[in-house]
Every structure is written in C-alpha cells, then in structure tokens.
DRENDO-1510 file (C-alpha; in Angstrom, 1 decimal, always signed):
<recs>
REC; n; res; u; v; w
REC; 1; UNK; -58.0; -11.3; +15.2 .
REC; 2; UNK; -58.6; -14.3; +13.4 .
REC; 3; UNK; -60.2; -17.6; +15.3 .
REC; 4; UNK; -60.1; -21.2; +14.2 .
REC; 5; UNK; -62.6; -24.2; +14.9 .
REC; 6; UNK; -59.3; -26.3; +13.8 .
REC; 7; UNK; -61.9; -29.4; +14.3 .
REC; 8; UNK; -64.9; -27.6; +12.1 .
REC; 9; UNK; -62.7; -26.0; +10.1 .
REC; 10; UNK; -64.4; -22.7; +10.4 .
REC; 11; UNK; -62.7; -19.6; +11.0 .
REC; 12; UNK; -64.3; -16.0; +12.3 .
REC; 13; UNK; -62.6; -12.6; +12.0 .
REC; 14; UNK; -63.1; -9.9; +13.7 .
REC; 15; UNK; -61.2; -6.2; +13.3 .
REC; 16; UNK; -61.2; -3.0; +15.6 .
REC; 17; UNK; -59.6; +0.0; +14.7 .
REC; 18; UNK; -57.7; +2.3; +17.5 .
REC; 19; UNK; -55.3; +4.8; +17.7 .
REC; 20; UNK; -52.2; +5.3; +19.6 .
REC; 21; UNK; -51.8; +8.1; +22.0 .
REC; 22; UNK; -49.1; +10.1; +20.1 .
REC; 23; UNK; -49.1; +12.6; +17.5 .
REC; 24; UNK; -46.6; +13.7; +14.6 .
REC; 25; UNK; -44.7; +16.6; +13.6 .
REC; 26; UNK; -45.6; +18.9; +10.7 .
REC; 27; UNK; -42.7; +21.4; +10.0 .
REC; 28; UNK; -44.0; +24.8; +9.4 .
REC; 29; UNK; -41.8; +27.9; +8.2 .
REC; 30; UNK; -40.6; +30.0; +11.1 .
REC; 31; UNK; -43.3; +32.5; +12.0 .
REC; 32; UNK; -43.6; +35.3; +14.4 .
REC; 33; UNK; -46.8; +34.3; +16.6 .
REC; 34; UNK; -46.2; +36.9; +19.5 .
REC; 35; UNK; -44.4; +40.2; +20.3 .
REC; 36; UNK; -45.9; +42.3; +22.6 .
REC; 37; UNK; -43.2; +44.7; +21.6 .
REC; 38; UNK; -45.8; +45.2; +18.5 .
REC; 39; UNK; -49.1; +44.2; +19.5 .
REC; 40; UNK; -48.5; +40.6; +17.5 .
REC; 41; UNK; -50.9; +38.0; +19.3 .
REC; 42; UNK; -51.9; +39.9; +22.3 .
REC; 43; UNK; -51.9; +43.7; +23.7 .
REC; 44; UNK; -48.8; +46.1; +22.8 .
REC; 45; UNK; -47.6; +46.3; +25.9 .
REC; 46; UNK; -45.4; +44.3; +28.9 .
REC; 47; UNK; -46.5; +41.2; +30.3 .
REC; 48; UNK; -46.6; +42.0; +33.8 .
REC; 49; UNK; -45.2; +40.6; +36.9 .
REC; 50; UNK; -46.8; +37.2; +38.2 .
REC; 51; UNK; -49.0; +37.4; +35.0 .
REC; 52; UNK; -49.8; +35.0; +32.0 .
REC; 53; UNK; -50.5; +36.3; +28.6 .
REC; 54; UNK; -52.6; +33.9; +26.3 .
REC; 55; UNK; -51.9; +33.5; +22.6 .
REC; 56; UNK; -54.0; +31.6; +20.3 .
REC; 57; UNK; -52.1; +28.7; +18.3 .
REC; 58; UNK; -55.0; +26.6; +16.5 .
REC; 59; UNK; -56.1; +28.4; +13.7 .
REC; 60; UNK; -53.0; +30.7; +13.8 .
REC; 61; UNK; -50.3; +31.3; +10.8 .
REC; 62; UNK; -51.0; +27.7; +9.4 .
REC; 63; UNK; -51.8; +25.9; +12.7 .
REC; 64; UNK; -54.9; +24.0; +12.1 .
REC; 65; UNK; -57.4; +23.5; +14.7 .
REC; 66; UNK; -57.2; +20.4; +17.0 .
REC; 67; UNK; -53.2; +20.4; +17.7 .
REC; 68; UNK; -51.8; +18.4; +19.9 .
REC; 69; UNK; -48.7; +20.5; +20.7 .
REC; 70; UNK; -46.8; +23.0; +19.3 .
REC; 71; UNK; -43.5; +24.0; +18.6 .
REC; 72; UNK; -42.1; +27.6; +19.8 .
REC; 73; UNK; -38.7; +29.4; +20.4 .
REC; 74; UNK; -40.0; +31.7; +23.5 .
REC; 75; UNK; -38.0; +34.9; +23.9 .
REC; 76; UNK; -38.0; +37.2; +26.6 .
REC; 77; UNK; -36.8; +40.7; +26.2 .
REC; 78; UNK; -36.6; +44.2; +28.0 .
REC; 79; UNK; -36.2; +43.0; +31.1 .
REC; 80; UNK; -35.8; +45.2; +34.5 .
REC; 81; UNK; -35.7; +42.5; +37.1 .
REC; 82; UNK; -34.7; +38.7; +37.5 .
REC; 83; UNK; -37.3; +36.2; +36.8 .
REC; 84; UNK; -38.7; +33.0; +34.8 .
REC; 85; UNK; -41.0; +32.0; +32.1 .
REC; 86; UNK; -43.5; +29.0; +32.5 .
REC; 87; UNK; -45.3; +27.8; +29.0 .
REC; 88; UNK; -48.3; +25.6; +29.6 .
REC; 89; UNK; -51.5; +24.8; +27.9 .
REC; 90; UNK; -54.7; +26.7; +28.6 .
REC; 91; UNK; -57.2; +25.4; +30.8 .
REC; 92; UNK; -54.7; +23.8; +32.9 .
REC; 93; UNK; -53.3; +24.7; +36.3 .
REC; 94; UNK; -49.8; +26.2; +36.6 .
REC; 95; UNK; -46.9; +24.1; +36.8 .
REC; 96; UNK; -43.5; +24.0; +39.2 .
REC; 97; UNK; -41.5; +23.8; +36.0 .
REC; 98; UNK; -39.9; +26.8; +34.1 .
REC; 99; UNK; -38.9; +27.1; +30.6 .
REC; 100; UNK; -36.6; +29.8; +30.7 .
REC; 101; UNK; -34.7; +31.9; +33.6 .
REC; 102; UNK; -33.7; +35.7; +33.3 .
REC; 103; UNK; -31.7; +38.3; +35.0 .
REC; 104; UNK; -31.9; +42.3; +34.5 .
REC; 105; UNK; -31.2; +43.5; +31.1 .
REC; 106; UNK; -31.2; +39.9; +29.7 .
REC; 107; UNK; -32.3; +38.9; +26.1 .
REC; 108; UNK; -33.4; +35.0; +26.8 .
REC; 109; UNK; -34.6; +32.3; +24.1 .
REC; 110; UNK; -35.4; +28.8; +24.5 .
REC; 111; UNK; -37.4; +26.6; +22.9 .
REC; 112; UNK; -40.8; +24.9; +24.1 .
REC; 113; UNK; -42.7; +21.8; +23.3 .
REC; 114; UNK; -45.8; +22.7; +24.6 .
REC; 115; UNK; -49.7; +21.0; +24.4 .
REC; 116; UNK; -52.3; +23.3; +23.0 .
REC; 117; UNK; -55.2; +23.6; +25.3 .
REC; 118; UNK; -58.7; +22.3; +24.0 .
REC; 119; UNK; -59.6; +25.7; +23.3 .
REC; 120; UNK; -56.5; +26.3; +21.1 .
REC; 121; UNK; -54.7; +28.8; +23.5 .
REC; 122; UNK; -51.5; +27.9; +25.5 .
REC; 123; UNK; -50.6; +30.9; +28.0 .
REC; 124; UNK; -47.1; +32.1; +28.8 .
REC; 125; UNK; -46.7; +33.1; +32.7 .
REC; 126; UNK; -43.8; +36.2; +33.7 .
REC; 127; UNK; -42.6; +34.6; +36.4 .
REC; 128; UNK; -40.6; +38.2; +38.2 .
REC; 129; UNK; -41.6; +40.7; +39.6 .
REC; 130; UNK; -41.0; +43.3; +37.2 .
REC; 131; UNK; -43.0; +43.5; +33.6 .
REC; 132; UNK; -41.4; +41.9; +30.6 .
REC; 133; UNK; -42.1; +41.8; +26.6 .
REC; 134; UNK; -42.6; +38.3; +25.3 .
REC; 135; UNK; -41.5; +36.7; +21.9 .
REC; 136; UNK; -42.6; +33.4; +20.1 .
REC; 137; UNK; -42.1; +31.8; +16.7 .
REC; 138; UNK; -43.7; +28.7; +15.2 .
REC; 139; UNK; -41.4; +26.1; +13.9 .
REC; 140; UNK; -44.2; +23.5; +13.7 .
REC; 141; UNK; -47.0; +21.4; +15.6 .
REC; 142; UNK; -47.7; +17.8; +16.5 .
REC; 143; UNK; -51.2; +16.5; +14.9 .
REC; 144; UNK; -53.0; +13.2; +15.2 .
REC; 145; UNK; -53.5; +13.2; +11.2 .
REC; 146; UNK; -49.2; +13.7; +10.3 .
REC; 147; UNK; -47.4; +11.4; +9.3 .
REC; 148; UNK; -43.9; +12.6; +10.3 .
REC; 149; UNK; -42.3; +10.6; +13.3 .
REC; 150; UNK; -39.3; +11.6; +15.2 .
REC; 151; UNK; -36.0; +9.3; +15.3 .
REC; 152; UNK; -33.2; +10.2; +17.8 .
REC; 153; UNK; -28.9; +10.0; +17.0 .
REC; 154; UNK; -26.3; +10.1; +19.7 .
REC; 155; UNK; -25.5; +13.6; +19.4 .
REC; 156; UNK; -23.4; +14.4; +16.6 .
REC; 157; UNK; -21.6; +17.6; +15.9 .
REC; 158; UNK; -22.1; +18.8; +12.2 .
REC; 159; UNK; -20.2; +22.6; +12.3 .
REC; 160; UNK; -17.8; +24.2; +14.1 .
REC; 161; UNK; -16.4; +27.1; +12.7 .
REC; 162; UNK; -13.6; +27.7; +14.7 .
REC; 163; UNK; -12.4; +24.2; +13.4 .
REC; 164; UNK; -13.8; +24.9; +9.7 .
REC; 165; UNK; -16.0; +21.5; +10.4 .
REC; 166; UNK; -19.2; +21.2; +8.0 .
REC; 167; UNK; -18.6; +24.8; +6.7 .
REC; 168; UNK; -15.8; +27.3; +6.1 .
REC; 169; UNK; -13.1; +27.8; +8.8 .
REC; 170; UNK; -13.5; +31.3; +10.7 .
REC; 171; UNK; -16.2; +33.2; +12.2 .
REC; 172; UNK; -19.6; +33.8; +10.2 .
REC; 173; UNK; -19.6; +37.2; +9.1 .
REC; 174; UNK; -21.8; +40.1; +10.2 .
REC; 175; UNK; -25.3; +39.7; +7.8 .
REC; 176; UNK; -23.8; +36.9; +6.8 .
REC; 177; UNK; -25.3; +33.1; +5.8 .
REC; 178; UNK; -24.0; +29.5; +5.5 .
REC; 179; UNK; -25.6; +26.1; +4.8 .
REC; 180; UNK; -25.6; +23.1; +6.1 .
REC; 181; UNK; -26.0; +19.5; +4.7 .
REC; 182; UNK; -28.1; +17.7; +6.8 .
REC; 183; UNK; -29.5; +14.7; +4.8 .
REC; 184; UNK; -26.5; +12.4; +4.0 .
REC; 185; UNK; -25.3; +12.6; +6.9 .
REC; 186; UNK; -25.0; +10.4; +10.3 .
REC; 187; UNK; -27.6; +8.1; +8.8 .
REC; 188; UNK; -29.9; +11.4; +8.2 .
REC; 189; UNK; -32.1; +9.7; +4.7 .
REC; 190; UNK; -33.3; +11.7; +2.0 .
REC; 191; UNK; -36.8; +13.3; +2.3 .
REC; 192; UNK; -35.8; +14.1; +6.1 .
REC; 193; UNK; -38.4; +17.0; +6.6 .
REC; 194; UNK; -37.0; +18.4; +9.5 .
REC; 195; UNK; -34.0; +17.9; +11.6 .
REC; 196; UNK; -33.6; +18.5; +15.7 .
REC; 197; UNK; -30.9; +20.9; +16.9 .
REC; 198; UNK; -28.6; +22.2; +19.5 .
REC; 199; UNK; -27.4; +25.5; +18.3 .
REC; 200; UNK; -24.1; +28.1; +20.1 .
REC; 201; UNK; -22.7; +31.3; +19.5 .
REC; 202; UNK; -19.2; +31.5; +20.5 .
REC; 203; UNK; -17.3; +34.4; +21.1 .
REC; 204; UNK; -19.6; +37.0; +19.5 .
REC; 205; UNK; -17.7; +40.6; +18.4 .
REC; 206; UNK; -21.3; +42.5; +18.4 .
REC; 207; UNK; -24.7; +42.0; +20.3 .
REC; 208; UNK; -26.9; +40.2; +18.0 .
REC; 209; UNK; -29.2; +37.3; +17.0 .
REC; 210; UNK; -28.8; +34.0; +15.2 .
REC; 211; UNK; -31.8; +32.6; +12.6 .
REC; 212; UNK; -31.8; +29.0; +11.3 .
REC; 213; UNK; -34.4; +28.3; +8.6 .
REC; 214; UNK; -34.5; +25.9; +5.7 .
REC; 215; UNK; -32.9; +26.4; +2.8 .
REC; 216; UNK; -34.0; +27.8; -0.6 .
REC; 217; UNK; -36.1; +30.2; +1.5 .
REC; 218; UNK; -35.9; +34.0; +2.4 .
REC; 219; UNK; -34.3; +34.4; +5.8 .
REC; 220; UNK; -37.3; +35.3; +8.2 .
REC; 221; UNK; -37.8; +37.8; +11.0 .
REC; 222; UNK; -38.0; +35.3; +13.6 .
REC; 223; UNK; -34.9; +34.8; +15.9 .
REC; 224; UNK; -33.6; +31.5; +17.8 .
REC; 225; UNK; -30.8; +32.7; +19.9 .
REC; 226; UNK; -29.8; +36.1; +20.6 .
REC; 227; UNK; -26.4; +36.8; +22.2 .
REC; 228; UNK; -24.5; +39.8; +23.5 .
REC; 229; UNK; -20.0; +40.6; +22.6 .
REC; 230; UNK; -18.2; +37.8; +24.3 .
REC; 231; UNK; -20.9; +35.2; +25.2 .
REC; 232; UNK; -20.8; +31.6; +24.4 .
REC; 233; UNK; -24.9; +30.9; +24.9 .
REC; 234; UNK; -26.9; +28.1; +23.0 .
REC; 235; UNK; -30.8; +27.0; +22.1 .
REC; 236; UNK; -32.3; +24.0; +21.1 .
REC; 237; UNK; -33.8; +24.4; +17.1 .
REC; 238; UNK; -36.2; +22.6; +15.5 .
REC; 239; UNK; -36.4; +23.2; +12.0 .
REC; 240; UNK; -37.7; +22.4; +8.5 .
REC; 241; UNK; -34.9; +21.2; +6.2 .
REC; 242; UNK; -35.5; +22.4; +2.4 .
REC; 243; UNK; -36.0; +20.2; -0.7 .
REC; 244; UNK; -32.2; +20.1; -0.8 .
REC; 245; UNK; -31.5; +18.8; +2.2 .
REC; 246; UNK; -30.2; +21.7; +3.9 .
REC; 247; UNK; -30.9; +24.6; +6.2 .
REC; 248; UNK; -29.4; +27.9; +6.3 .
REC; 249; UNK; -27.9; +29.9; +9.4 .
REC; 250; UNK; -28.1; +33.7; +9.4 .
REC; 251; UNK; -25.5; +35.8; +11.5 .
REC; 252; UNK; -28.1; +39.1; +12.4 .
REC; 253; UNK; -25.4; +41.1; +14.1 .
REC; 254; UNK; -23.1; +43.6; +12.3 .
REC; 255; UNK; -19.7; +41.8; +13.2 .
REC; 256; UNK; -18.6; +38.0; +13.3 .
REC; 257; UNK; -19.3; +35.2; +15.9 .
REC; 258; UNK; -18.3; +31.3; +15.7 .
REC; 259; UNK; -21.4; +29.2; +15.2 .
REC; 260; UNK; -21.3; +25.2; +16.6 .
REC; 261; UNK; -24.6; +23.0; +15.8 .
REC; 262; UNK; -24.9; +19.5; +17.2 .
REC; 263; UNK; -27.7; +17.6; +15.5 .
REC; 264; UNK; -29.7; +15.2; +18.1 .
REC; 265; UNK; -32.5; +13.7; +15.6 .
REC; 266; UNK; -34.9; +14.3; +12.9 .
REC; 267; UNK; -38.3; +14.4; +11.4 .
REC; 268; UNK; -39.7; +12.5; +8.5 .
REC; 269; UNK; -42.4; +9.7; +7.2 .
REC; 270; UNK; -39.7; +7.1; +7.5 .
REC; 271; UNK; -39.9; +7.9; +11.2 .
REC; 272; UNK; -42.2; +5.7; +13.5 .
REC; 273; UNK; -41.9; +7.4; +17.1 .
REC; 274; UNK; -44.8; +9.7; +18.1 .
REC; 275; UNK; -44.6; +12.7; +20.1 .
REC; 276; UNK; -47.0; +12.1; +23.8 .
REC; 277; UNK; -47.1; +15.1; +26.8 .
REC; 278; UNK; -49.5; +13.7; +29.4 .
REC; 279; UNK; -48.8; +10.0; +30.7 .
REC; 280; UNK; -51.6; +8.6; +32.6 .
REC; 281; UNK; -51.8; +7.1; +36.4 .
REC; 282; UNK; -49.8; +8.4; +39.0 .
REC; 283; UNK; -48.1; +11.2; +37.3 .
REC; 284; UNK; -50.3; +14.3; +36.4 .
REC; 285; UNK; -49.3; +15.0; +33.1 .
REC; 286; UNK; -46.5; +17.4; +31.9 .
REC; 287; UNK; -44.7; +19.5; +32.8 .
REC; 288; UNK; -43.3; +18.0; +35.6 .
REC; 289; UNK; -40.4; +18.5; +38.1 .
REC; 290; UNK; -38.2; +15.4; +37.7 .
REC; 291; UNK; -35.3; +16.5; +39.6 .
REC; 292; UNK; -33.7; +19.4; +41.5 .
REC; 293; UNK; -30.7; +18.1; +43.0 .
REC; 294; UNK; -30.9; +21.2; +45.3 .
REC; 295; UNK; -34.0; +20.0; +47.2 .
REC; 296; UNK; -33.7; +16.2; +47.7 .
REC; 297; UNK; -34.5; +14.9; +50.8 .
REC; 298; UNK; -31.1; +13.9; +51.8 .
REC; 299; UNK; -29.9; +17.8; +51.3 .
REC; 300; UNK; -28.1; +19.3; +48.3 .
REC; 301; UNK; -26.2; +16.8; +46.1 .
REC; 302; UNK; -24.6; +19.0; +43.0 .
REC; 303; UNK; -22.8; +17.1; +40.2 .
REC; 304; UNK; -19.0; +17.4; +40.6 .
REC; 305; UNK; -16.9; +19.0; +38.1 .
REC; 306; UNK; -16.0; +17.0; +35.5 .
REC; 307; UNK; -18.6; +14.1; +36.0 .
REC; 308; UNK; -22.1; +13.0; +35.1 .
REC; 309; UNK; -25.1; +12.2; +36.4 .
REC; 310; UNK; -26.8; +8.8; +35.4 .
REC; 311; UNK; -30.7; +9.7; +35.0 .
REC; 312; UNK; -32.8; +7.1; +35.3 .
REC; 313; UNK; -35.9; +7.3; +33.1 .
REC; 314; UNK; -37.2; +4.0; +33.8 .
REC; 315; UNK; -40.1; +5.8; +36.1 .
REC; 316; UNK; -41.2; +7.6; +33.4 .
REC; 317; UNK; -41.8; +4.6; +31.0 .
REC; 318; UNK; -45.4; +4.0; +30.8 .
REC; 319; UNK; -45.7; -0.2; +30.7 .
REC; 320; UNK; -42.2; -0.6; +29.0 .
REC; 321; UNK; -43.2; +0.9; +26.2 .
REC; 322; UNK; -40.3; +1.8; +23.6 .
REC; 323; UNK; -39.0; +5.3; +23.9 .
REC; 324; UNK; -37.0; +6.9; +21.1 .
REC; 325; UNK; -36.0; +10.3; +23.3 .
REC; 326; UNK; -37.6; +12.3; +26.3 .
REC; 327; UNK; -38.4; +16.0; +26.3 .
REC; 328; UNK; -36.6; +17.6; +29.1 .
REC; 329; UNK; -36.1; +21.0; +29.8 .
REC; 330; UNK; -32.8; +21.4; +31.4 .
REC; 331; UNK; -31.8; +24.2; +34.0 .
REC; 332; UNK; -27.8; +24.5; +35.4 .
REC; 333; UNK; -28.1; +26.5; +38.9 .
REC; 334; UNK; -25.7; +27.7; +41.5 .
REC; 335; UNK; -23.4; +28.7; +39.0 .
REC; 336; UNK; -19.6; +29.9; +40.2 .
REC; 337; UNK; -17.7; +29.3; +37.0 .
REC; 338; UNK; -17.9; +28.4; +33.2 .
REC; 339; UNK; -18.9; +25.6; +31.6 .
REC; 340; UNK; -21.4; +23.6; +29.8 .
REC; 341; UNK; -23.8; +20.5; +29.6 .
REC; 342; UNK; -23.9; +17.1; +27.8 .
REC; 343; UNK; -26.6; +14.9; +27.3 .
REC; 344; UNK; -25.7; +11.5; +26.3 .
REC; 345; UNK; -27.6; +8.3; +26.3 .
REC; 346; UNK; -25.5; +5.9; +29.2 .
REC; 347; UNK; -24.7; +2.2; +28.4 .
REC; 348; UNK; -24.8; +0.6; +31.9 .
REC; 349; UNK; -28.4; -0.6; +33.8 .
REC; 350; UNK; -29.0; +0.4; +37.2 .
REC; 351; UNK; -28.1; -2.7; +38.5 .
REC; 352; UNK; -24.3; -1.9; +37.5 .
REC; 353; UNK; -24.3; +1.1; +39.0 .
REC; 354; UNK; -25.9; -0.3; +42.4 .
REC; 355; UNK; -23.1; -3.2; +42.3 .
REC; 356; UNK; -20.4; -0.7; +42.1 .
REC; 357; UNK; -19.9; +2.3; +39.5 .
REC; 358; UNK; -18.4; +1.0; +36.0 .
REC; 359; UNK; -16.4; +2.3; +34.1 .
REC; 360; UNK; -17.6; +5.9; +32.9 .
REC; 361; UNK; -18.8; +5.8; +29.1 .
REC; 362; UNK; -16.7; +7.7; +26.6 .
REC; 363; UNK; -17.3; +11.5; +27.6 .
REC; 364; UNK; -19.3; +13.4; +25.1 .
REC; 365; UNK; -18.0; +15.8; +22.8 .
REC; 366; UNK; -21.1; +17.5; +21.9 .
REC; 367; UNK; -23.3; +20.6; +24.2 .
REC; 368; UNK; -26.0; +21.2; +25.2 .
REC; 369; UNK; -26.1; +24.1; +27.2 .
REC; 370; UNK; -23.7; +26.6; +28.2 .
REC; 371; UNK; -23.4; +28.9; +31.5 .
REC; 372; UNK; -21.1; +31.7; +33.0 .
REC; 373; UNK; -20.9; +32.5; +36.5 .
REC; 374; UNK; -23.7; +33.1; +38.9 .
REC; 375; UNK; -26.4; +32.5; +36.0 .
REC; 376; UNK; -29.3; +29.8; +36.1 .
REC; 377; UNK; -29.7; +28.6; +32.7 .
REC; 378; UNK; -32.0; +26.3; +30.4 .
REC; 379; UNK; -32.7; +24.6; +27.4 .
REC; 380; UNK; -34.8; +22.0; +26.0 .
REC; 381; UNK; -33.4; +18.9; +25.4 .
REC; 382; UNK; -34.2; +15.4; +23.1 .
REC; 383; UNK; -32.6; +13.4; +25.0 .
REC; 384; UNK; -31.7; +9.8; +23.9 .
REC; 385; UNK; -31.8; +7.4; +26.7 .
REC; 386; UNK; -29.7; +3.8; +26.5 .
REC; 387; UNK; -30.7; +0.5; +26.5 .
REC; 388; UNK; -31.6; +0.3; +30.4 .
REC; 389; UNK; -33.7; +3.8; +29.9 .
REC; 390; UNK; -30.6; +5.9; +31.5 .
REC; 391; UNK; -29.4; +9.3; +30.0 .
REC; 392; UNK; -26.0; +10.8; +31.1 .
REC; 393; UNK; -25.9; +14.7; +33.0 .
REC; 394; UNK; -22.4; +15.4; +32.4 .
REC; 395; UNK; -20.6; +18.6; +34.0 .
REC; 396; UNK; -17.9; +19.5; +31.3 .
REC; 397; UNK; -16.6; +22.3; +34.2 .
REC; 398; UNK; -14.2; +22.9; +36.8 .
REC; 399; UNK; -16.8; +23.6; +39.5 .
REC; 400; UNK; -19.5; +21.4; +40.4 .
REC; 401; UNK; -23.4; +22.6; +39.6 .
REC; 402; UNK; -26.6; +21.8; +40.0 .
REC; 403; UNK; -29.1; +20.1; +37.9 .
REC; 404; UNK; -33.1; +21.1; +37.4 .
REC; 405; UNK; -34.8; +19.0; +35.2 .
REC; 406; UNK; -38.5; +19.2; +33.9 .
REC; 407; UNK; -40.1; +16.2; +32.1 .
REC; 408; UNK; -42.4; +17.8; +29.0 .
REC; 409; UNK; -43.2; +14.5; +27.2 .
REC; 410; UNK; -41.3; +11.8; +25.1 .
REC; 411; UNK; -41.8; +9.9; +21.8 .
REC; 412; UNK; -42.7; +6.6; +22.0 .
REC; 413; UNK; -41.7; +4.1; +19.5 .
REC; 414; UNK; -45.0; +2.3; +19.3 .
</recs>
C-alpha cells in the first residue's frame, strides 16, 4: 500500500505478506499406498465391520510432510456383505458422507480428495457389517509450496472406442495399451502436468481392471476401475500426463472391453485456482452432506427420467469468491433401471428458474457415472459450475433416481 501527502508531497509504503487459503497439486506416479490383502500400509488382514483403518500419507512413497490433501483411488474388495466406505482426515470426527457404496461380492473403486490430518494419517472407515480388504493408490497431493493450479473445461469427450474417437475403432484388447493426446487439445496448453478424468468400461468380455498412467512410463500395479463381463461402470482419474503430452490406458483383463474418457480439467503452473477442503463460519468443514433428495423436509423428490437437476452452489461460496469447480462426490440411489449421470455447468441464475423454468440447456453428451438396477453408486466429481454458481444433475435414464451429494472442497480462483 502506498500513501500520499499530495500537499507535502511525501509518500509512505508499507507491505505485508499473506497467503491464500488454498493449496496446489503435485502429480505423483501412481503408487500402491494400501492393501490389506498384503500387509501394504497397515495389518494383513480385513478391515472389520464398523471399523477405520489408518494409513500414513505424509512422509509416504514421495508424499512430503505437511500436505494439505491427497489424492487416492480407494478400492474395496472381497466383500461378504453390503456396505460403504467413508475417507476422512485423522483427528477429525466421522462424517455423514460416503465415498463409495458396495454390495456382496463387489469389487468398488472411486477416487478421493481427501485432507491429511495434522499428524499425517487420514483413516478409511468399513462402513458394513461384514469385514472387507481395502485398496489405495497415490496419484498426487495438494501442498502450500506447489505451484500447479487446477483449471476446469465443460466436459469434453476425448475416446470412445466403439466410435474409433481419439484412438482406434473397436474394443481395447486383452493386455493391451493405447494413448491418448491430451495437450493440444480443448484448449489443454503444453506443459499441462496432469489432466482430470472421467473414465468407463463398456461392455467388458472378461472380469478385469483398467490402469491409466502417464506416458513414457512402465504400466504400474495400481488399478483405477475394476469391472466384471458385461458392466458399463466408471471412476473419476486424476493423473500425471508424460513429457509428451499423453497418458496411456492399460486393458488388465484377458479379453476386450470399450474404453470412453471424458476429460473435465487439468493441472499445470499456468493454472491459478487452488484446491481448499474446510470453509469457515457456519459450515463445519468437509465432507459434508449437501443433498439427499431422499430426506428433504418436504418428503422424497427424485429426479425424473430424462431431466436435470439445477444445483445451486451459491451457499457454498465463501464471500463471492471465484470458483473454478467444486469437489462433489456423487451417489445415484433407488435404482430400478439403467442409466447414467451428467454434470454440466447450467447457464440460467436462480432468479430464472424462480420466474418460470427456461428453456433446458443443451443436454450433455458426456458421463459421469453409470448404474444398473437396484445399485447405489458414486463417484467423485469436478464439477464446473456457470456463471450464477449452478451445476446441472441430469438423469440420462428412463426411470427417475435419486441424487446424494457430498461437498469435499472446491478450487478457488483467487
């Protein structure tokens, strides 16, 4: 701040230095954290029912100390009962929100943005009543010190293999790998260092697992989706992208599946929104129920089939600050046919929608989630809101669902 005695012509300057609340994102190679299948990060043996296990992230793989948040794809495996999965930092009180939901005999990924507790542990809560064996990979952490910031697209698709779109037309073989451009593209600028996805299988001949790392790199043994024959299931994917601008996509069953990949933002220096989880005053910090349209105090108000829901985020805007996407983790319940999710930013305020609903915005062509019948599902989602702070829930089915959504933080474009 500079001052000036315009009459004495004297000027004083004075300077303070301070910090914004965010953090940035440091891509770090896919890396097996925890399995209790092994004895990898805690005890070789189940997590049991109603039951956290705590696994140590600062200091971990290359995870310095003093992390803000970290970056996982959680799996939960051998599975004997129905149940969820609740990531939260240590030292902090359970939350309502879930991460991921399974049934008997399910093999369940999704992806977590989670804060680190002070003590560099987050803990991982079995939410059934029957004992489960956890999985988590790194893909990266949010640090004070970084200098990559996060900039959201409208969803774009990049592949589709049924449709021979960004790679070769026809199902990715069995072992098999392809690449994908990612810099170049949809305004994605060179020296991108990592790139924000929504990944599917589609019509999978064999039980098996998908791994997406960057190219010029040995494929890992870290997993981000696993499917079964004849599911159509996707996971959100954060992921380095290699000095070539690309990242490769590794089919880890024996036979062919269809592979689609929607890219909803990247990672870079050229990047100025930061990643924050805890929002001060009323609200208590994430994660935290923003909606489940099965419990509002009016009664149950599901999404009909074929239309969307306007969200608005507006609440969670912390003094009109500039917000470049929102961290949601979204759940689909009460199931009774396929379908699948978008997430689109909406175009209208609230005001229009109070005055008498417009016209519906152009409806996505892009996923984020897919479900069958009688299955809750999740995923984590960036979500880009629109100019008024309103993102777009759209039911791409022909039965009407409902919509669970947990808040886990947002980027703010300071």
């Amino acid at each position: 701040m500079t001052a000036t005695d315009s009459v004495n012509h004297v000027q004083a300057v004075n300077q303070l230095q301070f910090s914004t609340a965010g953090s940035f994102f440091v891509p770090h190679a896919p890396t097996r954290l925890l399995d209790t299948r092994a004895g990898t990060g805690a005890a070789k043996a189940k997590v049991g029912a109603y039951t956290p296990v705590r696994l140590k992230i600062a200091g971990s793989a290359k995870v310095p100390a003093g992390v803000a948040a970290v970056v996982l794809n959680v799996t939960v495996t051998n599975t004997t009962a129905a149940g969820h999965v609740s990531v939260y930092p240590s030292g902090r009180e359970r939350p309502e929100s879930s991460n991921l939901n399974y049934d008997a005999g399910q093999t369940v990924p999704n992806q977590v943005i989670v804060p680190v507790g002070k003590d560099g542990y987050i803990e991982l809560y079995n939410g059934g009543w029957k004992a489960v064996d956890l999985i988590a990979d790194v893909t990266g952490y949010f640090d004070r010190a970084a200098a990559d910031g996060y900039t959201s697209l409208n969803p774009v698709r990049f592949v589709d293999t049924r449709e021979g779109l960004g790679t070769a037309r026809g199902q990715v073989a069995g072992q098999g790998t392809f690449d994908v451009q990612i810099t170049g593209r949809s305004g994605i600028p060179a020296g991108a260092t990592a790139v924000a996805l929504n990944v599917t299988v589609t019509d999978p001949k064999q039980a098996g697992h998908l791994t997406v790392f960057p190219s010029g790199q040995t494929a890992p043994s870290t997993s981000n989706l696993n499917f079964t024959p004849g599911q159509t299931v996707a996971n959100s994917v954060i992921v380095p992208v290699g000095t070539d601008g690309r990242v490769n996509v590794r089919n880890g069953a024996w036979a062919g599946t269809d592979v689609i990949i929607d890219v909803v933002g990247y990672y870079g220096a050229g990047s100025k929104a930061a990643f924050t989880s805890t929002t001060p005053g009323i609200w208590k910090g994430a994660p935290w129920r923003l909606m489940d349209s099965r419990r509002l105090p009016a009664g149950s108000w599901p999404c009909l089939a074929g239309g969307y829901y306007p969200m608005n985020m507006d609440s969670m805007n912390r003094g009109d600050l500039p917000i470049e996407a929102y961290v949601l983790n979204l759940t689909v319940a009460g199931t009774t046919g396929a379908g699948h999710l978008s997430v689109a930013p909406d175009p209208y305020s609230m005001d229009a929608y109070r005055n008498g609903r417009p016209t519906p915005p152009p409806r996505p062509t892009t996923s984020a989630l897919n479900w069958t019948a009688g299955k809750d599902v999740s995923n984590l989602v960036q979500a880009k809101p629109g100019p008024h702070e309103i993102v777009d829930l759209w039911n791409q089915s022909t039965r009407e669902v409902h919509y669970v959504v947990d808040w886990f933080g947002e980027y703010d474009a300071y």
